[in-house]
LOLO-703511 format. One record per residue (C-alpha): residue in three letters; x, y, z. Coordinates in steps of 0.1 Angstrom, whole numbers, always signed. Example, Ala and Ser with C-alpha at 12.3 -4.5 7.8 and 13.67 -1.06 7.14 Angstrom:
# residues 2
[r ALA; [+123; -45; +78]]
[r SER; [+137; -11; +71]]
# end
This chain:
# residues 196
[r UNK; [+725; -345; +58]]
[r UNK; [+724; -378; +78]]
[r UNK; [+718; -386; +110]]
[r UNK; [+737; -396; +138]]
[r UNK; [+735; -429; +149]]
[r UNK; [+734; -421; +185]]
[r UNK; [+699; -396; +178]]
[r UNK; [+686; -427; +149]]
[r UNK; [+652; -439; +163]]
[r UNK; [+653; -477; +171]]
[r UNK; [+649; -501; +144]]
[r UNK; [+618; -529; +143]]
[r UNK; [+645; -551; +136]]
[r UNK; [+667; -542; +163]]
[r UNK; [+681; -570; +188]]
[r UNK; [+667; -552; +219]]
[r UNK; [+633; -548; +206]]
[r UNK; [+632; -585; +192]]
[r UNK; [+644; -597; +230]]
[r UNK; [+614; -577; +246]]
[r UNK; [+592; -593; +222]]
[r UNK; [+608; -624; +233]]
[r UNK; [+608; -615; +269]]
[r UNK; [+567; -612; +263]]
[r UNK; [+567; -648; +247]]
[r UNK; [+584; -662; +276]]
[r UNK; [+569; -646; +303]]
[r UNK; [+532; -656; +286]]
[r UNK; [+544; -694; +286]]
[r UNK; [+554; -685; +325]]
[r UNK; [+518; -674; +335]]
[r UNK; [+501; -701; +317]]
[r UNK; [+526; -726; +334]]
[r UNK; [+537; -741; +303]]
[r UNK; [+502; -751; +294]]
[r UNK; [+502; -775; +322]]
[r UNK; [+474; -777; +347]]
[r UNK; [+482; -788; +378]]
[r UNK; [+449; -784; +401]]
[r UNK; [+457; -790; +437]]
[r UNK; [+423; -787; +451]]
[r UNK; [+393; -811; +440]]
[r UNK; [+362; -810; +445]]
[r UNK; [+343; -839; +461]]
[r UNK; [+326; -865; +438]]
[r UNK; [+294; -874; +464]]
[r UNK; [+277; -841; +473]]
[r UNK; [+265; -834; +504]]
[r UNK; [+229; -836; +493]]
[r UNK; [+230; -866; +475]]
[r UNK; [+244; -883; +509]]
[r UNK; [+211; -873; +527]]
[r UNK; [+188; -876; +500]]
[r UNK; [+202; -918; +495]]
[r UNK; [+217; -930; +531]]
[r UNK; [+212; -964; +522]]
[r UNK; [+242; -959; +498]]
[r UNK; [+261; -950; +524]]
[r UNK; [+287; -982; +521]]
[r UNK; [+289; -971; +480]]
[r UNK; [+294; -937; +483]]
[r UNK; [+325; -946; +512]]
[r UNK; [+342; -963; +488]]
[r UNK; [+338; -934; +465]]
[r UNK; [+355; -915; +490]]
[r UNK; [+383; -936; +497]]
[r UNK; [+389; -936; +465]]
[r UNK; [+387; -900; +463]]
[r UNK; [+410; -897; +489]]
[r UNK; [+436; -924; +469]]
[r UNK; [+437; -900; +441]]
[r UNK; [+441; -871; +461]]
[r UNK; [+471; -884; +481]]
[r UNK; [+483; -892; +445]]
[r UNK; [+480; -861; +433]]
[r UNK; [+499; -850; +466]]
[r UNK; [+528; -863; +447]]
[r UNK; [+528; -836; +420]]
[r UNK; [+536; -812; +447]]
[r UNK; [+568; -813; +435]]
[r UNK; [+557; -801; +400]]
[r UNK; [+544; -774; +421]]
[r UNK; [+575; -761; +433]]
[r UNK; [+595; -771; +401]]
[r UNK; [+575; -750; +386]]
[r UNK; [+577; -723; +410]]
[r UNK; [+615; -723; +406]]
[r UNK; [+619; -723; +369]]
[r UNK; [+590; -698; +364]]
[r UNK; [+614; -675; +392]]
[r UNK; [+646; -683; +371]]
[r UNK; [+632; -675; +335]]
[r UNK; [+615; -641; +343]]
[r UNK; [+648; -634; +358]]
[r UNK; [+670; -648; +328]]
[r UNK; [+646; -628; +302]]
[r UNK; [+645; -598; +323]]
[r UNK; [+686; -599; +326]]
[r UNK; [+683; -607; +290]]
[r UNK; [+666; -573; +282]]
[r UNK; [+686; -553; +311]]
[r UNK; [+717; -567; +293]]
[r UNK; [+710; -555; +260]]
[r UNK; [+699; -521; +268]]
[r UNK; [+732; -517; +288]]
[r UNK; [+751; -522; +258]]
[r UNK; [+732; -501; +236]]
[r UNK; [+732; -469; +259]]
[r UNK; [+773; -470; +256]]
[r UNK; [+784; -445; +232]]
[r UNK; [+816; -463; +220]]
[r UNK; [+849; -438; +215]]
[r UNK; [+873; -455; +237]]
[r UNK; [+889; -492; +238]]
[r UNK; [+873; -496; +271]]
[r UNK; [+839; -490; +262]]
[r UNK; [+842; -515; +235]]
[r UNK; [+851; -540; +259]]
[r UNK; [+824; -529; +279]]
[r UNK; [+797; -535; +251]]
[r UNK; [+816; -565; +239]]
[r UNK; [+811; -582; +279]]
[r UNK; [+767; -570; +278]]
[r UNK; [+767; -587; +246]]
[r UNK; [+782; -620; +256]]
[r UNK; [+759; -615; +289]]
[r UNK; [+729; -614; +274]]
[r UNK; [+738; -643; +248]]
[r UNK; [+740; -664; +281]]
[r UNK; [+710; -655; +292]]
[r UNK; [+698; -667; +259]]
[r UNK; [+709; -700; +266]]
[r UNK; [+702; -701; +303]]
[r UNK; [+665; -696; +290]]
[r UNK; [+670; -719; +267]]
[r UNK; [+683; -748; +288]]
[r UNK; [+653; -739; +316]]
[r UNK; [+627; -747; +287]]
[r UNK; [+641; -776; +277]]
[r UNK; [+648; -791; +307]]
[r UNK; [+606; -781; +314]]
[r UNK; [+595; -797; +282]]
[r UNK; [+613; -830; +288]]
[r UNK; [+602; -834; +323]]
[r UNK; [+568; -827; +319]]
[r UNK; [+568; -843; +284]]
[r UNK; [+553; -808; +263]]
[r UNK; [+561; -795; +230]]
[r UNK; [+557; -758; +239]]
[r UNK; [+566; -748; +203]]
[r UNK; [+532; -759; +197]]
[r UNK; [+517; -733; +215]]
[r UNK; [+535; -701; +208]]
[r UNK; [+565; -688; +186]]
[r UNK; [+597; -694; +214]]
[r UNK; [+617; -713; +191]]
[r UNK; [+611; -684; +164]]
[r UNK; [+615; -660; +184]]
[r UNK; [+650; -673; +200]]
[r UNK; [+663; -674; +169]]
[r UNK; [+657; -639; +157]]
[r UNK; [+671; -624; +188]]
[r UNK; [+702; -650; +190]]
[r UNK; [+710; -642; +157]]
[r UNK; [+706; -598; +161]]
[r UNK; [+726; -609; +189]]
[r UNK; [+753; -624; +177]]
[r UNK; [+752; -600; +142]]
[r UNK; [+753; -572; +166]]
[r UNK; [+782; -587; +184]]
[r UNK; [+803; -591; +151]]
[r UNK; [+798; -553; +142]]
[r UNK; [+810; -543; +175]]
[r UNK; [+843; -562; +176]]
[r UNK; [+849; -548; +137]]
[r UNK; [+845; -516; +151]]
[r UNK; [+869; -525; +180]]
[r UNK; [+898; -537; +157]]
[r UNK; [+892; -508; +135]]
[r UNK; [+897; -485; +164]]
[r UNK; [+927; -506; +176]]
[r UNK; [+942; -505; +147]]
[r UNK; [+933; -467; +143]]
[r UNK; [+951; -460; +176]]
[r UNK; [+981; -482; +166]]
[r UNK; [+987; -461; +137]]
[r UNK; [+981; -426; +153]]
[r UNK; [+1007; -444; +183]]
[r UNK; [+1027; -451; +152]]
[r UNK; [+1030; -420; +139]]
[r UNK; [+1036; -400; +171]]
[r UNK; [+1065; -425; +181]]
[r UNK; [+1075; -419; +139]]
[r UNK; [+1074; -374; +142]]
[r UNK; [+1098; -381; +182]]
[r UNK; [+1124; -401; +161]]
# end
């Protein structure tokens, strides 16, 4: 006796479980901000106690600090890293988390009518957009700041296993919504056929 499909256990190779472990991926890269260390504080390079301890250095160890302060003020200017990264940290976790929410929409629907199809069909196209969405945010990332992320961790792996569950999954479900349309066709067929 088999199974239903609707009681089967999820499958390791499932999409939805490949997209959390894809979600996990993503959001790791987020909280290590792409591998990227951007410090905003620094710490002086003169110490307090060397100051007293050597006044007569005083002239040298100002023009330590000016310099100090030069880099600092450069270093102002990656502010804007700050907050680019801010904003495409925000926009990922929402992209993989839509991503996830997506999928798991269409694989709670229980497909007997044309409209549920088309329901499953529009989550599936959904969450291959937020495929891409996350992919565009990462490139765009790795050329700005100049990176190769794939070096770190397994994204571009990853991607491509859910993508393609994605888009396999996608494929089944339109079969299964021309099979039923052509089902209901015939069974219209037939009733119009048995009234003539």
């Amino acid at each position: 006796m088999s199974v239903p499909a609707w009681r089967r256990s999820r499958s390791k190779l499932d999409a939805e479980f490949e997209a959390v472990k894809f979600r996990t991926i993503v959001t790791q890269m987020i909280m290590r901000n792409f591998g990227l260390k951007l410090d905003k504080n620094m710490k002086p390079w003169v110490s307090k106690n060397l100051r007293k301890q050597y006044p007569e250095l005083k002239p040298f160890f100002d023009k330590i600090e000016r310099k100090q302060e030069e880099v600092q003020r450069q270093g102002d200017l990656k502010q804007y890293d700050q907050w680019f990264l801010r904003k495409v940290r925000s926009r990922l976790y929402e992209y993989v988390a839509d991503l996830v929410k997506f999928i798991a929409a269409a694989n709670e629907i229980k497909c007997s009518f044309g409209f549920e199809y088309e329901e499953r069909i529009k989550l599936q196209d959904k969450a291959i957009s937020c495929l891409e969405d996350i992919s565009q945010e990462v490139n765009f990332v790795e050329e700005h700041f100049d990176i190769d992320l794939n070096k770190y961790m397994n994204y571009a792996e990853q991607k491509g296993k859910c993508k393609r569950l994605l888009y396999k999954w996608k494929r089944s479900t339109v079969k299964q919504y021309e099979a039923w349309l052509k089902e209901e066709a015939e069974w219209e067929e037939a009733i119009h056929a048995n009234y003539d």
